[in-house]
N, C-alpha and C positions, 0 to 999 in steps of 0.2 A: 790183572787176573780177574778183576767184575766187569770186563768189557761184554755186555751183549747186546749192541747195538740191531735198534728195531724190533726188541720184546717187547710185546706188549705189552701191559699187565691183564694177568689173568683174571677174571673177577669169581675165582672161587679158591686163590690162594690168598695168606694171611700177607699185610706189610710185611714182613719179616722175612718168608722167605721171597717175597718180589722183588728185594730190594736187593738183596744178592745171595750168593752160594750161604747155604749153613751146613757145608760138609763137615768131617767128624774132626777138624783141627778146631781146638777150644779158645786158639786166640783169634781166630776168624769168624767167630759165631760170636765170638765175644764184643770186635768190633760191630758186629753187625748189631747186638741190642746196644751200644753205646749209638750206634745212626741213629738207627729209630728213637731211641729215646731224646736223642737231641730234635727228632721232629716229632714228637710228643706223642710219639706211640710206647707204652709200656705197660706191664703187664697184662690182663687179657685184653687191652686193644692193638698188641702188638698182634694177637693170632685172632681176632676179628677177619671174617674173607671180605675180600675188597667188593664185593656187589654190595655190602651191608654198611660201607664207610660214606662219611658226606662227602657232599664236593671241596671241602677243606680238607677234609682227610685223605681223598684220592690225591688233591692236588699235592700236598706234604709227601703219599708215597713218590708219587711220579719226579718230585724236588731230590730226594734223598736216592732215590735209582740215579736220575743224572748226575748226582756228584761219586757216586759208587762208578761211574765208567771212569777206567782211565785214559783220561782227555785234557790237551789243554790248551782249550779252547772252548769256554760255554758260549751261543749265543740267544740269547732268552727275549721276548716282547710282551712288555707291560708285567711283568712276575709278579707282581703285587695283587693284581686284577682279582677280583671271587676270595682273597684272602682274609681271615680274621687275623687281626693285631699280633697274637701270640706264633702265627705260622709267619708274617711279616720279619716278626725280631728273630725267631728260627734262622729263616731264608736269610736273612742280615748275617748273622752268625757265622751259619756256614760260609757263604760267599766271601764273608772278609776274612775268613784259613782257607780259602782256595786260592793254589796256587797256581794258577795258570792265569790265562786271558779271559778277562771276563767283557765280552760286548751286550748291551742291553739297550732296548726302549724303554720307557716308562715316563709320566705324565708327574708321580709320588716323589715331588720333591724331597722330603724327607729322607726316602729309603735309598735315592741317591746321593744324598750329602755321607748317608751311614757308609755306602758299599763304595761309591770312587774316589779315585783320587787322580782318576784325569778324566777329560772330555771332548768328546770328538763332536764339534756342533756342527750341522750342516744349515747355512746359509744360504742356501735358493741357489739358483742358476748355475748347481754344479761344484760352487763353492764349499770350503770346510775351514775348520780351524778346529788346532788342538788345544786344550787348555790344562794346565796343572794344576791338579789342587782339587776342590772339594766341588758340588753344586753352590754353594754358598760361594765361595773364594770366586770361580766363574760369575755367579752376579756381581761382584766387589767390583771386582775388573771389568767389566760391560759396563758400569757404573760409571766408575774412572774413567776409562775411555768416552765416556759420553763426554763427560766432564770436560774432558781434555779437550775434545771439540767445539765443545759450546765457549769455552775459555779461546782458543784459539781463533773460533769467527770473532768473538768481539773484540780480541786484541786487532785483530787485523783490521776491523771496522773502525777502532781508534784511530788507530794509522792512518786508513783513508781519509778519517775525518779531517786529521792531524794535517795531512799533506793538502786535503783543498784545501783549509783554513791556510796555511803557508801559502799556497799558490795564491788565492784571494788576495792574501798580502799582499805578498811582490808585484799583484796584477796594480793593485792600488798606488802602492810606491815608487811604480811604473808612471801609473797615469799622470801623477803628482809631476814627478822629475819632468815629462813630458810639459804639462802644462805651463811650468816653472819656466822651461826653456824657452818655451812658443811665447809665453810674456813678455819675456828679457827680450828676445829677438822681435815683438811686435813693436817697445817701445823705442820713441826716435830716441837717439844720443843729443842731450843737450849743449849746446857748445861751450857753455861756462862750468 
């Protein structure tokens, strides 16, 4: 019902009514100052007009308009970017009770271990992998995995080492047997 995809915002209406309808139904205007106030518009900075708000404050209405569409499917880059801390833990908020697909870029460690709980890493050359779990849980496991490699060349370098050292052996044990023979067989047989 707040679908209006490609409104602008106008910069001489208040957050309130940009964010969505405030028609004469009292539990829909009601939800509307429970939005804004959860992005930290209330009281008269709720009917402030948007030419007069900061760039934290535009950027908060234009946050709180996109989760008013019904969509699902957000996809957002860098959301964090020009934000102060208190519009961060907002945007956190909201996004972790939204229910749909949320795709995001971002650099904010942090604001990614808050909001996912899986990840889709791209790997160069066309490569991906998905991973479950948090931004934090993702480095554990890259970790591990390292782990597991570095564990894995040097057992295998043991091995190698293990197997010339074997092969050295036998080469030796070889020679020995050899030599032994070629002795026996060089000395005469004495007749007594």
């Amino acid at each position: 019902p707040f679908r209006r995809p490609g409104r602008p915002c106008a910069p001489h209406v208040a957050p309130l009514r940009s964010i969505g309808p405030s028609g004469g139904k009292d539990q829909l205007a009601q939800e509307l100052r429970d939005l804004a106030e959860l992005f930290l518009f209330s009281g008269e900075t709720s009917e402030k007009r948007i030419r007069v708000l900061s760039g934290g404050e535009k950027a908060r209405v234009a946050l709180a308009r996109m989760l008013m569409n019904a969509t699902n499917t957000i996809l957002i880059d860098e959301p964090t970017n020009h934000l102060d801390m208190p519009t961060c833990e907002v945007l956190e908020d909201a996004l972790d009770t939204y229910d749909g697909t949320l795709m995001l870029v971002s650099h904010d460690r942090y604001f990614l271990d808050q909001v996912c709980d899986q990840l889709l890493v791209l790997q160069g050359n066309g490569a991906w992998r998905l991973y479950k779990g948090s931004y934090t849980d993702y480095l554990a496991t890259v970790a591990r995995e390292k782990e597991a490699v570095i564990t894995a060349k040097r057992d295998a370098e043991r091995v190698e080492r293990q197997r010339a050292a074997d092969a050295e052996t036998r080469k030796r044990a070889q020679e020995k047997a050899a030599a032994r023979a070629a002795g026996k067989a060089a000395k005469p047989k004495l007749p007594f």
